[in-house]
C-alpha positions in Angstrom: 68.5 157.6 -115.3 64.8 159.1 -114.7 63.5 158.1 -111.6 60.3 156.0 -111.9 58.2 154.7 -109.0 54.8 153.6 -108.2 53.0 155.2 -105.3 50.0 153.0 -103.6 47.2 154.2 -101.6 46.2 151.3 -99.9 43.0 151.3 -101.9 41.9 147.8 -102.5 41.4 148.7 -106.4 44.7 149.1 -106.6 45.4 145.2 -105.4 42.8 144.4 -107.2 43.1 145.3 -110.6 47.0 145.8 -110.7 47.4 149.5 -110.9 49.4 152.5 -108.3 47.8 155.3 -107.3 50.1 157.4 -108.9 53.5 157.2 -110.9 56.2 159.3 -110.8 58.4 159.4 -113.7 61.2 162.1 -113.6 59.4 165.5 -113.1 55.7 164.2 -114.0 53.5 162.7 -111.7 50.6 160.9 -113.3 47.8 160.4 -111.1 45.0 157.6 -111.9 41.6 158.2 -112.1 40.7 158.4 -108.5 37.0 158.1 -107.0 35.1 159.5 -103.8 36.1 156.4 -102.0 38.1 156.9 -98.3 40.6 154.4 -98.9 41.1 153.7 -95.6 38.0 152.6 -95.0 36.6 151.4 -98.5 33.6 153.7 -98.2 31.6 156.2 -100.3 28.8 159.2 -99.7 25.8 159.1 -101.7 26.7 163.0 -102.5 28.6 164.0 -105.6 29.6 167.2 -104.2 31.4 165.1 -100.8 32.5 162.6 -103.5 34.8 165.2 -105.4 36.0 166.8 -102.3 37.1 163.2 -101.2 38.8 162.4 -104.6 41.0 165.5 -104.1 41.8 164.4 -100.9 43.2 161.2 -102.0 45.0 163.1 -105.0 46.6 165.4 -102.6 47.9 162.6 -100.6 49.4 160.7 -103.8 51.0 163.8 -104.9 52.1 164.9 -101.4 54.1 161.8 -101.4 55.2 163.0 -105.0 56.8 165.6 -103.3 54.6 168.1 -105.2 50.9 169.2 -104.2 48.0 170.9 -106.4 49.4 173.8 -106.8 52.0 171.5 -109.7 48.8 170.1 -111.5 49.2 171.0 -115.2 46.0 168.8 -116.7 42.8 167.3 -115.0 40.1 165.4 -116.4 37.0 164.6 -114.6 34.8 161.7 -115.6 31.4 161.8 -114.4 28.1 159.2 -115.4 26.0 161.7 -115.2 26.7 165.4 -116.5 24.5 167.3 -114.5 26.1 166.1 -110.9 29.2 168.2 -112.7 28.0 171.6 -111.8 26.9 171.1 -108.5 31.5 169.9 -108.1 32.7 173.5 -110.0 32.8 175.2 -106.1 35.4 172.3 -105.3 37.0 172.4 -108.2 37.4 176.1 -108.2 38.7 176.1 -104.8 41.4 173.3 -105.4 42.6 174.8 -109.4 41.0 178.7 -109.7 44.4 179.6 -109.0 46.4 177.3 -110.7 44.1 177.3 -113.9 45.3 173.8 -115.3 44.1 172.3 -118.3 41.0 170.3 -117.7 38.4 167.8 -119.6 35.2 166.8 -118.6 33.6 163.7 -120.1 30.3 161.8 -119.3 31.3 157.9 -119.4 30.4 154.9 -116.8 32.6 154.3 -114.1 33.5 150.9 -112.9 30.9 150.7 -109.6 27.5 152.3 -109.8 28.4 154.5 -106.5 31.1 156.2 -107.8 29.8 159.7 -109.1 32.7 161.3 -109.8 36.4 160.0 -110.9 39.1 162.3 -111.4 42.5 162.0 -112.7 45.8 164.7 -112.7 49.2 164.8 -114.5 51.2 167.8 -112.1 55.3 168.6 -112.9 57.5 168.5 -110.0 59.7 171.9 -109.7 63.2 171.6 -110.1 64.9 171.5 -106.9 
C-alpha cells in the first residue's frame, strides 16, 4: 500500500481552511501553495524579495520532514499579483533551483490576503532508498 500522509506546518491557514502543508503520497511530495508568512509567528515583510526567500524556507521545512529537500523538486509554480515583483525573486529562485532546473510556471493571479506578494508551490520525488 502507498504510503500517504499529511504534513502540517503549524500555520494557522492550515486550521483554518482545512488543508496540510504538504502531502506525501508514495514517492511524490506535493507541496501547497505556500506564502512569505513565518508560520511561527504569523507574520509577513512588506518585501517581495524577503517574501520568496521566506516561502522557500517553509517549503524546505515541509519537504525536510518529507524526507527529501530541494534538490528532489521536479515542478514549481509561482503565483504572484503583480508580475513585475517577479524579477526582482529570479536571484532566489536561481539560487534554490539553478542547479536542479525543475519545471517551473509563473502566473499573475490574486492571492487570498492583500500582503502576500508571492505564493509558491512544489511537487519533488523522493529517491528510492
Amino acid at each position: 500500500m502507498t504510503e500517504r500522509r499529511a504534513i502540517l506546518s503549524g500555520s494557522a491557514f492550515e486550521e483554518q481552511i482545512g488543508y496540510a502543508r504538504a502531502v506525501v503520497d508514495g514517492d511524490w511530495v506535493h507541496v501547497s501553495g505556500t506564502t512569505g508568512f513565518d508560520y511561527t509567528t504569523m507574520t509577513i515583510s512588506d518585501d517581495v524579495v524577503e517574501q520568496a526567500e521566506q516561502c522557500l524556507r517553509n517549503i524546505e521545512a515541509a519537504l525536510a520532514e518529507a524526507r527529501c529537500s530541494l534538490a528532489d523538486v521536479v515542478r514549481v509554480r509561482y503565483l504572484l499579483p503583480d508580475r513585475a515583483d517577479f524579477e526582482p525573486c529570479w536571484p532566489v529562485l536561481r539560487r534554490a533551483f539553478g542547479g536542479i532546473r525543475p519545471a517551473a510556471t509563473m502566473l499573475q493571479c490574486g492571492l487570498a490576503d492583500p500582503r502576500m506578494k508571492i505564493e509558491i508551490e512544489a511537487y519533488a520525488r523522493r529517491g528510492t532508498d
